[in-house]
PASERO-540583 format. One record per residue (C-alpha): residue number from 1; residue in one letter; x, y negated, z. Coordinates in steps of 0.001 Angstrom, whole numbers, plus 500000, padded with zeros to 6 digits. Layout:
N
(NUM,"a",(X,Y,Z)),
...
//
This chain:
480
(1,"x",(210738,348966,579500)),
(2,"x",(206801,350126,580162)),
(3,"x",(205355,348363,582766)),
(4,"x",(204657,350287,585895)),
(5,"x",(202180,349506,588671)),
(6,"x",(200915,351703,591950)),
(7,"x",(199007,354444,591248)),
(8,"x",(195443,352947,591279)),
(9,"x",(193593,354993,593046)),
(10,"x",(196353,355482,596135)),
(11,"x",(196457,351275,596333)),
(12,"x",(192768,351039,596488)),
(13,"x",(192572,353487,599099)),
(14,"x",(194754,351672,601373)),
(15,"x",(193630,348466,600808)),
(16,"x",(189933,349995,601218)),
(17,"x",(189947,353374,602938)),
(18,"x",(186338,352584,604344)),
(19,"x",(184724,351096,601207)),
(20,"x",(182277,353509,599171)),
(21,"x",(183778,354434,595766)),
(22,"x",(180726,356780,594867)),
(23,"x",(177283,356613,595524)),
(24,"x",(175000,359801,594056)),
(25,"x",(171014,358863,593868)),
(26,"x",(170811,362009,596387)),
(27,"x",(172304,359494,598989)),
(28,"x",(175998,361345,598987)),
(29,"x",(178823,359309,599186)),
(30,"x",(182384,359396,598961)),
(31,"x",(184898,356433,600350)),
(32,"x",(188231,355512,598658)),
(33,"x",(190342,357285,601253)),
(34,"x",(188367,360763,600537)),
(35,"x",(188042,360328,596281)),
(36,"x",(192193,360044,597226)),
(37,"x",(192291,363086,599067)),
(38,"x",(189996,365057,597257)),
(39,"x",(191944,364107,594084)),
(40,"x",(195510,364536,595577)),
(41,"x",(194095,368339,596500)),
(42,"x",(192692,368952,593346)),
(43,"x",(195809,367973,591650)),
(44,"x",(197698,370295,593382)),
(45,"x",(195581,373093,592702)),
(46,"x",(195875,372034,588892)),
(47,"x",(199501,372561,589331)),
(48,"x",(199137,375796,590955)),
(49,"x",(197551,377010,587793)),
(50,"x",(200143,375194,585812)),
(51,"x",(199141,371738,584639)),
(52,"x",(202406,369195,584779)),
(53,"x",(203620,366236,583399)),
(54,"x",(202111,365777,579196)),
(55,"x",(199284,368804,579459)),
(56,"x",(196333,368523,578068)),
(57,"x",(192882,369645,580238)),
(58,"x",(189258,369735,579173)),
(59,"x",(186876,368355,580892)),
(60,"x",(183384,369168,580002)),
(61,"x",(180436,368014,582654)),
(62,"x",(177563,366159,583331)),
(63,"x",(178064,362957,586014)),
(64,"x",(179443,364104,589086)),
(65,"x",(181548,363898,591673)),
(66,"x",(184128,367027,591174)),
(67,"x",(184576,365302,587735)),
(68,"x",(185697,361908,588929)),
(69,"x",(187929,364023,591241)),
(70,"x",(189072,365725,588338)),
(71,"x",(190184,362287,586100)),
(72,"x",(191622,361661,589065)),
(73,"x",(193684,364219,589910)),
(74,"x",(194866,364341,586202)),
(75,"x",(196565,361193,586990)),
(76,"x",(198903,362195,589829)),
(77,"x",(200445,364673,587622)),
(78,"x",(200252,362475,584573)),
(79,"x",(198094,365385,582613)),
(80,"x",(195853,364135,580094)),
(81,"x",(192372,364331,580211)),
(82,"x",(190385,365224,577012)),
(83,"x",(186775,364826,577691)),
(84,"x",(184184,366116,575897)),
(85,"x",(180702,365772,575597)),
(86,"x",(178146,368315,576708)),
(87,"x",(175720,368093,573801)),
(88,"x",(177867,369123,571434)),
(89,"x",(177809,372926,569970)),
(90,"x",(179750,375542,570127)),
(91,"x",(182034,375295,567007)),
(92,"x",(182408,371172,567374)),
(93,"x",(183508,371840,570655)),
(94,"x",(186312,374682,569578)),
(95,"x",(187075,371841,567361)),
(96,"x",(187909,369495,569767)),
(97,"x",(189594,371910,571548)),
(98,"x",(192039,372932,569200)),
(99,"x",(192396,369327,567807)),
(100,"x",(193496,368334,570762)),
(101,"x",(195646,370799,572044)),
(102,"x",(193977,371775,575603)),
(103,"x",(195680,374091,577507)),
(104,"x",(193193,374308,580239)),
(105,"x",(189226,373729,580093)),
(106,"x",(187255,372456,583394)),
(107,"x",(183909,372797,583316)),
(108,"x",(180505,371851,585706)),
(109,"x",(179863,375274,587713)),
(110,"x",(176337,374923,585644)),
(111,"x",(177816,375029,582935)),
(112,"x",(179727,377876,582851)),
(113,"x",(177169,380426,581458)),
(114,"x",(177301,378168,578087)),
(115,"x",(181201,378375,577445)),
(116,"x",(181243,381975,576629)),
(117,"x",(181932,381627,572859)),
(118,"x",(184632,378488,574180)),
(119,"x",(187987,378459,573001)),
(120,"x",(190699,377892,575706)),
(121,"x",(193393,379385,576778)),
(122,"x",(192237,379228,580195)),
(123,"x",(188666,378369,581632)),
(124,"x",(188049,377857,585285)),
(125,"x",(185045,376166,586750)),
(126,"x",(185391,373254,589215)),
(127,"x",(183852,375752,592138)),
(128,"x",(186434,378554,591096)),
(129,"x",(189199,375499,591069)),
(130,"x",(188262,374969,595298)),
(131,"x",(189767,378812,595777)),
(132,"x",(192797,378223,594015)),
(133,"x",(195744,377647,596626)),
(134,"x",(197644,373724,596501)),
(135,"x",(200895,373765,595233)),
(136,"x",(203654,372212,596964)),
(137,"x",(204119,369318,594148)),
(138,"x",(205572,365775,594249)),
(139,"x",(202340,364171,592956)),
(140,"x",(202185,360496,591251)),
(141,"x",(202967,357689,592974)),
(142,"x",(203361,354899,589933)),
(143,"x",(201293,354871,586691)),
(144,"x",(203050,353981,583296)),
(145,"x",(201120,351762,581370)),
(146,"x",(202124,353344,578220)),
(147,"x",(201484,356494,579188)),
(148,"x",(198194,358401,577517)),
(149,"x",(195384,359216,580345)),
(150,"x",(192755,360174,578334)),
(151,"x",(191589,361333,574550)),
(152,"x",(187915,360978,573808)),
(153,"x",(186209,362127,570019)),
(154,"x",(184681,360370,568283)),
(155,"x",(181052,360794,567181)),
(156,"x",(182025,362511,563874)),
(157,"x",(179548,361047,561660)),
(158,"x",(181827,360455,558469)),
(159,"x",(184301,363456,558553)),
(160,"x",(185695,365374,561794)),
(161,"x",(186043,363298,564684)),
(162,"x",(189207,361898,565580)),
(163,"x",(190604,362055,568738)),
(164,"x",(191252,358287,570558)),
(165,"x",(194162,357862,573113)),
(166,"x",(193690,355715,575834)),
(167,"x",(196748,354755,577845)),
(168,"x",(196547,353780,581303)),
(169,"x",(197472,350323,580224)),
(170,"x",(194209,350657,577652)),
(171,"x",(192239,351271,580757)),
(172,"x",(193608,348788,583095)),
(173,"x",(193665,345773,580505)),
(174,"x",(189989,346919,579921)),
(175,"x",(188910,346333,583760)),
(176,"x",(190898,343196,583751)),
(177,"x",(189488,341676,580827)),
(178,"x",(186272,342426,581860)),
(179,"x",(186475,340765,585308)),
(180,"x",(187554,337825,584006)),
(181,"x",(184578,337385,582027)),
(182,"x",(181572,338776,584276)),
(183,"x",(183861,337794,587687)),
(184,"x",(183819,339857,590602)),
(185,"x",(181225,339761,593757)),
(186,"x",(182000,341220,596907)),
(187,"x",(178415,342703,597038)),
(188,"x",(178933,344222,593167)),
(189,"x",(177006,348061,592824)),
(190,"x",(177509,349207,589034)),
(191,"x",(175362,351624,587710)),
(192,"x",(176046,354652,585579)),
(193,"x",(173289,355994,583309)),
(194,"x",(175799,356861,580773)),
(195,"x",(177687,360107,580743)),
(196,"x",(181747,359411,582133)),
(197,"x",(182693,361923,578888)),
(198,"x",(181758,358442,577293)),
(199,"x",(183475,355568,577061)),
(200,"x",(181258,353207,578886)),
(201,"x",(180838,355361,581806)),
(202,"x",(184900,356476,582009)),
(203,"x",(185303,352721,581883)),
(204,"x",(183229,351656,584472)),
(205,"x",(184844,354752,586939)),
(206,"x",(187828,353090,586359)),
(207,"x",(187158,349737,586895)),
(208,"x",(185706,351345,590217)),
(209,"x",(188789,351842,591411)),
(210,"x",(190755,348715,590671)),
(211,"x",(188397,346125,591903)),
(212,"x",(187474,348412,595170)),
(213,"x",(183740,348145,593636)),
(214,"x",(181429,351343,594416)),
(215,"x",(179952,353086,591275)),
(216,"x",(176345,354293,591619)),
(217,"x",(176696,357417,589624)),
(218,"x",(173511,359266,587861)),
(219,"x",(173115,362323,586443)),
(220,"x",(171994,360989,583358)),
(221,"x",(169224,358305,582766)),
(222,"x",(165952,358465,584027)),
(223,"x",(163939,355045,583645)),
(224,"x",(162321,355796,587075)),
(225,"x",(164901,356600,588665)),
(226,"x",(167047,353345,587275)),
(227,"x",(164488,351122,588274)),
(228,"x",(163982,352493,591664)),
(229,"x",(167859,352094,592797)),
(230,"x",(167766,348468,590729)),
(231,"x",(164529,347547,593053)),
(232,"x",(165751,349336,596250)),
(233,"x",(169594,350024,596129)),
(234,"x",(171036,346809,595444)),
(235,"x",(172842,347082,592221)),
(236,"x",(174389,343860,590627)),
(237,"x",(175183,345692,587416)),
(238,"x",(173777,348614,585091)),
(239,"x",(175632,349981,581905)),
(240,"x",(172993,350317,579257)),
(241,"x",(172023,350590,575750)),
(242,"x",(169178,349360,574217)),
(243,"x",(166389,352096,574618)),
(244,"x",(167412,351984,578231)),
(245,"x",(166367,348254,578238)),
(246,"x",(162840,348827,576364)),
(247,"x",(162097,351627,578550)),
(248,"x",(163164,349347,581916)),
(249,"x",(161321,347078,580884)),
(250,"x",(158181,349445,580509)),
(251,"x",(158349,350109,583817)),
(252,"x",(159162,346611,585306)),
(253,"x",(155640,345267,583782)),
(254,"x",(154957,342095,585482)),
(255,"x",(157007,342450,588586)),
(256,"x",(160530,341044,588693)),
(257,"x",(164391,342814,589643)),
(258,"x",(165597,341319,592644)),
(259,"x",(168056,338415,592301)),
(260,"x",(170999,340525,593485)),
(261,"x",(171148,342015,589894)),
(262,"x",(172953,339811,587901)),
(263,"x",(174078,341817,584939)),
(264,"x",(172436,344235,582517)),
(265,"x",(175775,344728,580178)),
(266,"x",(174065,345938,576744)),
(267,"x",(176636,347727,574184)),
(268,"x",(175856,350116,571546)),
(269,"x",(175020,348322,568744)),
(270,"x",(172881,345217,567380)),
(271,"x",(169712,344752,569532)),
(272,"x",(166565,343729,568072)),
(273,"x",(166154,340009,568846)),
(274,"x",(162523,340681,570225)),
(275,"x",(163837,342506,572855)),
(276,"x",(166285,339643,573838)),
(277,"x",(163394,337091,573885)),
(278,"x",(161470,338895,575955)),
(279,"x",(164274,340116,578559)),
(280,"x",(164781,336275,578680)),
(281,"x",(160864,335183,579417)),
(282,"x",(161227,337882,581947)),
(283,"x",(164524,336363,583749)),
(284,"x",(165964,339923,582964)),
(285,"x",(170074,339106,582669)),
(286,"x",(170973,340985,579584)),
(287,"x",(174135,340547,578401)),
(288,"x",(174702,341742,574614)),
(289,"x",(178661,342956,574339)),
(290,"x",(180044,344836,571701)),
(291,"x",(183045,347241,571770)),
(292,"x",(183586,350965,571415)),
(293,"x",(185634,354281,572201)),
(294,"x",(188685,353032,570211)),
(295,"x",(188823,349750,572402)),
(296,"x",(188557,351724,576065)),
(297,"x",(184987,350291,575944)),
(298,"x",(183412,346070,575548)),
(299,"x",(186267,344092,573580)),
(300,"x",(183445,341365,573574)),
(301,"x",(180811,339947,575829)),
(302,"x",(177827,337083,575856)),
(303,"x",(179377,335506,579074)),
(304,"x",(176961,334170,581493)),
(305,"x",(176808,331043,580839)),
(306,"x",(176336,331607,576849)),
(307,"x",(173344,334065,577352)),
(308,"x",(170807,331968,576810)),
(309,"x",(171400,329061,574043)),
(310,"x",(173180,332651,571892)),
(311,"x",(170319,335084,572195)),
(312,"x",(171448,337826,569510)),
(313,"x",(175500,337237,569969)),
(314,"x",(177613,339654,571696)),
(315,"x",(179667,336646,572499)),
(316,"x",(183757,335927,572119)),
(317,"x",(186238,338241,572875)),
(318,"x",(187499,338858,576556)),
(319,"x",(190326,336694,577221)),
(320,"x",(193158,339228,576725)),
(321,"x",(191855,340294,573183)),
(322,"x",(191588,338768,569593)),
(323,"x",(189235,339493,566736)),
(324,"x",(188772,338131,563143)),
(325,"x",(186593,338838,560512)),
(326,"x",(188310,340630,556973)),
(327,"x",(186227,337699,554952)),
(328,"x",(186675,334753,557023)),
(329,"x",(184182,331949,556676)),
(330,"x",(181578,330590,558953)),
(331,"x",(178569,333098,558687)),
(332,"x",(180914,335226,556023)),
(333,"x",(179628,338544,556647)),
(334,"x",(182987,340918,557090)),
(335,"x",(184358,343878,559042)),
(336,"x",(185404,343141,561907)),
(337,"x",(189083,343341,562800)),
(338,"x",(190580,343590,566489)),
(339,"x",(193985,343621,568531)),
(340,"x",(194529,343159,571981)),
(341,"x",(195836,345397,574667)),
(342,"x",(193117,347394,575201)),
(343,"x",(193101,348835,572010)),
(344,"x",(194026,352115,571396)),
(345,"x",(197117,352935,569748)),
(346,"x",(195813,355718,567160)),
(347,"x",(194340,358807,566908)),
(348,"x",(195917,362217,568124)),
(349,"x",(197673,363634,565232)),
(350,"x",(196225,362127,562924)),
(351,"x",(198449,359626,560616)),
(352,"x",(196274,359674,558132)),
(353,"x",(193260,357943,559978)),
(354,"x",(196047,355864,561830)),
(355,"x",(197008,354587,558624)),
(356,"x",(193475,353419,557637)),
(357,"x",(192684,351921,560562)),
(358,"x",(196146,349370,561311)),
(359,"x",(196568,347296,559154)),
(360,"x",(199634,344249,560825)),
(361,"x",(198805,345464,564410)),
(362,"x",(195025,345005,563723)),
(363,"x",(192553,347536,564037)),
(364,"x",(189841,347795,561127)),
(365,"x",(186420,348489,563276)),
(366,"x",(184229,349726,560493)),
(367,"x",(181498,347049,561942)),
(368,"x",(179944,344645,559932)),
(369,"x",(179731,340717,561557)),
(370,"x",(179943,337413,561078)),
(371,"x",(181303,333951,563362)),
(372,"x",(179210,331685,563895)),
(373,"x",(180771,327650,563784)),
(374,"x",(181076,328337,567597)),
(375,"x",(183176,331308,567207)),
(376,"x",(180266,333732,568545)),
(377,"x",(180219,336952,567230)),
(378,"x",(177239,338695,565502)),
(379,"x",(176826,342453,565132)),
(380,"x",(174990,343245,562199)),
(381,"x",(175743,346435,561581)),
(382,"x",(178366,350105,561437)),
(383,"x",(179646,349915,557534)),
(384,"x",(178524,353045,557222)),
(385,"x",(175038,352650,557958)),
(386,"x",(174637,349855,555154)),
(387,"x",(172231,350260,552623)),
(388,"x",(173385,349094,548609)),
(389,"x",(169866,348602,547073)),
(390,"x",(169999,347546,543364)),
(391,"x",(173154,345637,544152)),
(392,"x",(172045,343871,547412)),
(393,"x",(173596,344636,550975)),
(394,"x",(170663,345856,553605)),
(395,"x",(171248,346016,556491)),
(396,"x",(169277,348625,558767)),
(397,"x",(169514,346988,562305)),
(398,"x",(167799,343964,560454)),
(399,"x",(164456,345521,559834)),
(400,"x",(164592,347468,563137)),
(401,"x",(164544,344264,564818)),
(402,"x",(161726,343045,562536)),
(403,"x",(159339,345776,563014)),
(404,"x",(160130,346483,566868)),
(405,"x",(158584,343217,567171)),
(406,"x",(155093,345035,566915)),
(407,"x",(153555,345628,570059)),
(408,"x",(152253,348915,568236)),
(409,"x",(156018,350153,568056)),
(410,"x",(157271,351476,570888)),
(411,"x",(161020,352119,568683)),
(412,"x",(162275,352308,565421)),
(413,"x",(165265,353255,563482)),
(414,"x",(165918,352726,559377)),
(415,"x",(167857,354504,557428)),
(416,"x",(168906,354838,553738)),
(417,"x",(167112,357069,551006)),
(418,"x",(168978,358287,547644)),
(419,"x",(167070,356400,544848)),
(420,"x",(167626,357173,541099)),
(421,"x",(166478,353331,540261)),
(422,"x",(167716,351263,543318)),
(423,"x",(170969,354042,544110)),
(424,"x",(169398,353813,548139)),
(425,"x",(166192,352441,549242)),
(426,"x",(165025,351810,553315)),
(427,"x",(163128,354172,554779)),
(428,"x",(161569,353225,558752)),
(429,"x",(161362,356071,561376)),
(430,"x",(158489,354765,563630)),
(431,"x",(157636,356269,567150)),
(432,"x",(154549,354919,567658)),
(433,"x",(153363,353055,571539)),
(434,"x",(149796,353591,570188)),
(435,"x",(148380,353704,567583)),
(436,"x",(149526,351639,564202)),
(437,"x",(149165,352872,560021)),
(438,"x",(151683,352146,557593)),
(439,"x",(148973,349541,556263)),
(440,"x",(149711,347406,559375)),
(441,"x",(153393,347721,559586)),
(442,"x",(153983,346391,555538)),
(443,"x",(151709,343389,556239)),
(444,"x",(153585,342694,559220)),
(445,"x",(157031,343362,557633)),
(446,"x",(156276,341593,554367)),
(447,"x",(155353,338024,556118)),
(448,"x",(159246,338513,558027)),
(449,"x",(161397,340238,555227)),
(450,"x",(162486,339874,551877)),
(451,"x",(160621,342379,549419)),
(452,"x",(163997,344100,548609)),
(453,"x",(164340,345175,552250)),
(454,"x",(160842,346086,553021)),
(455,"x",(161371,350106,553770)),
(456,"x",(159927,351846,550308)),
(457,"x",(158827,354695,553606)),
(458,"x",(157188,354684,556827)),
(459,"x",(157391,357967,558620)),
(460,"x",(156347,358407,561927)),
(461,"x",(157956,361063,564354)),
(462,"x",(157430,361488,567737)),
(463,"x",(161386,360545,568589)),
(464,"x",(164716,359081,567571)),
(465,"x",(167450,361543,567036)),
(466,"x",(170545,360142,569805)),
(467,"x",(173377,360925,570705)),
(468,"x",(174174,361651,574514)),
(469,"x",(174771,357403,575436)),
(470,"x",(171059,356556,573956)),
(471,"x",(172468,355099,571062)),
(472,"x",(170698,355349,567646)),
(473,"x",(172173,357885,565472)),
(474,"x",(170868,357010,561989)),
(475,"x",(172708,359691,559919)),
(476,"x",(170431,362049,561248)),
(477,"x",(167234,360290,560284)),
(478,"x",(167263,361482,556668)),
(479,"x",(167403,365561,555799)),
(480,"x",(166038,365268,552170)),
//
């Protein structure tokens, strides 16, 4: 039999009806006993317009509050909530759509005027969802662990994206494992840069909810604006990836973040070591972690007390998951394999990818990494994104860590060239922080790397192309 605990959100709001749940950087809040009644109202208006038990809704906004409300009301009907991301166009979002089944699409009232060539059966905005009359309807009062919450896409960038299930048990072994490893304060503010249609940010609105912990919910990032509510607001934790950090750090200069933050939780990828040394000389508590949308967000993190002597690990796995590398030896680099129960259990619909990817209950991550003799993990890079030069394995995150260590450099991002000699060759992507020639950056690569990974190209642009968490997204780097 599934296991079966109180619906979340009701427990939290009785054992905390006063406690902020939300904090807005316009200074609005909203306690546990009102995100419960705001939820419990929106849920029966969704039934009013016929969302039950196994439906699938869209949700398509920015971070704010009538979208928390709307995960949350989701959940006392036991609909599932398909969220998708707000940069995407047109036809990948009719994709998604159809992919994944949605019966009804919610959408920011700023939104609406871009949905117009939208797919749904039925469309109404979270403004036009306050006329709609509450149903009389016997709402949630236990959650299923088993049960599916949530599907989220993934980026798409070998194929069409696949649609990840999260259970409710995904989502609460998630929070659990993570506050075993990071602990819990009583005085803990986390912050959201990252959009809640993303895994990080769903995560951490979850987690909000079963520790009693208030969320401090942004738009979307703004360095200023981070560093302001770090300075002034007393966060303990941010969500970031590693642009985020460089730019924070920008704007810290020489002054330092108040001791009350304890935690800048770092995912998205390998971060250039530089970075990490200099977060460290600055007392800044980065934490590296590594996870990702099929594991309901970090599977691993650098705990506290690691940070230091493991500067460039992402650390062991939380305690309620396991990982191994597909060529296991010390410092064997391999893909890296993962079970635990945080993990999803597939993809919607698709056996095919489900197939791929389990392999004797494990989960094949498509990440490149090693172990270290300690048992510390190292990221070095997506599969996907590794360069085969004449033979030899290069690995792009490498040489962006190299050459971000250039004052000059303000970011960089490598990707791989077709090469009739070599079959792929490096090429850098440099946004400059003033000004540097190609000249400079060889002489200053070629005294760190080995001459097959020196990038055969330096081209400077004036930015990165990203997707909507920050993160790097180096299939877009080279067009010719």
């Amino acid at each position: 039999m599934a296991e079966i605990i109180p619906h979340w959100l009701t427990k939290q709001a009785d054992l905390s009806p006063e406690l902020i749940a939300i904090e807005m950087d316009n200074g609005m809040t909203v306690t546990f006993a009102e995100l419960k009644e705001r939820s419990q109202i929106f849920a029966r208006k969704l039934a009013q317009v016929g969302v039950t038990e196994g439906v699938h809704v869209g949700i398509l906004s920015t971070n704010q509050v009538p979208m928390v409300v709307a995960i949350h009301a989701l959940s006392y009907l036991g609909a599932v909530g398909v969220m998708l991301n707000t940069r995407l166009t047109d036809e990948e979002l009719n994709y998604q759509l159809k992919d994944a089944e949605v019966s009804l699409l919610l959408t920011a009232d700023h939104l609406k005027d871009s949905t117009n060539d939208l797919k749904a059966e039925k469309m109404k905005t979270f403004s036009e969802m306050e006329s709609v009359i509450e149903k009389d309807f016997t709402l949630k009062s236990e959650l299923h662990l088993d049960d599916i919450f949530t599907i989220m896409y993934t980026s798409g960038t070998t194929g069409f994206p696949k649609g990840v299930i999260h259970t409710y048990g995904n989502h609460w072994w998630s929070a659990i494992s993570s506050a075993l490893n990071l602990g819990l304060n009583k005085e803990d503010k986390w912050l959201i840069p990252l959009p809640v249609f993303h895994v990080s940010g769903l995560s951490t609105a979850i987690k909000s909810v079963i520790y009693g912990m208030p969320i401090y919910l942004m738009e979307k990032f703004d360095a200023v604006k981070v560093h302001e509510a770090i300075m002034k607001k007393g966060i303990t934790i941010v969500s970031v990836v590693t642009i985020m950090v460089q730019r924070l750090m920008e704007m810290l200069g020489d002054q330092s973040y108040p001791t009350s933050l304890r935690c800048l939780l770092l995912g998205g990828g390998p971060a250039p070591k530089p970075m990490l040394k200099r977060a460290k000389e600055k007392n800044i508590p980065v934490f590296q972690s590594y996870g990702m949308t099929e594991t309901a967000s970090q599977l691993v993190t650098l705990s506290p007390k690691d940070a230091l002597e493991k500067v460039g690990s992402a650390g062991k796995p939380l305690f309620s998951a396991q990982l191994k590398i597909s060529e296991h030896a010390t410092d064997q680099i391999g893909e890296i394999l993962v079970k635990g129960p945080m993990v999803t259990k597939g993809y919607f619909k698709n056996k095919e990818a489900n197939e791929a990817a389990f392999t004797g209950g494990w989960f094949s991550t498509g990440d490149l990494g090693y172990l270290d003799a300690d048992g510390f993990l190292y990221i070095v890079d997506r599969r996907k994104d590794l360069i085969i030069s004449g033979g030899e394995n290069i690995y792009p995150s490498e040489i962006e860590s190299v050459l971000s260590g250039m004052e000059q450099i303000l970011e960089v991002g490598v990707a791989g060239k077709a090469d009739e000699v070599w079959g792929k060759v490096p090429v850098a992507f440099v946004v400059k922080k003033r000004e540097v020639t190609a000249e400079e950056i060889y002489a200053y690569a070629k005294n760190r790397l080995a001459k097959y990974k020196l990038p055969k190209e330096i081209r400077f642009v004036d930015e990165l192309p990203r997707n909507a968490s920050n993160k790097l997204v180096r299939n877009k780097l080279i067009n010719d």
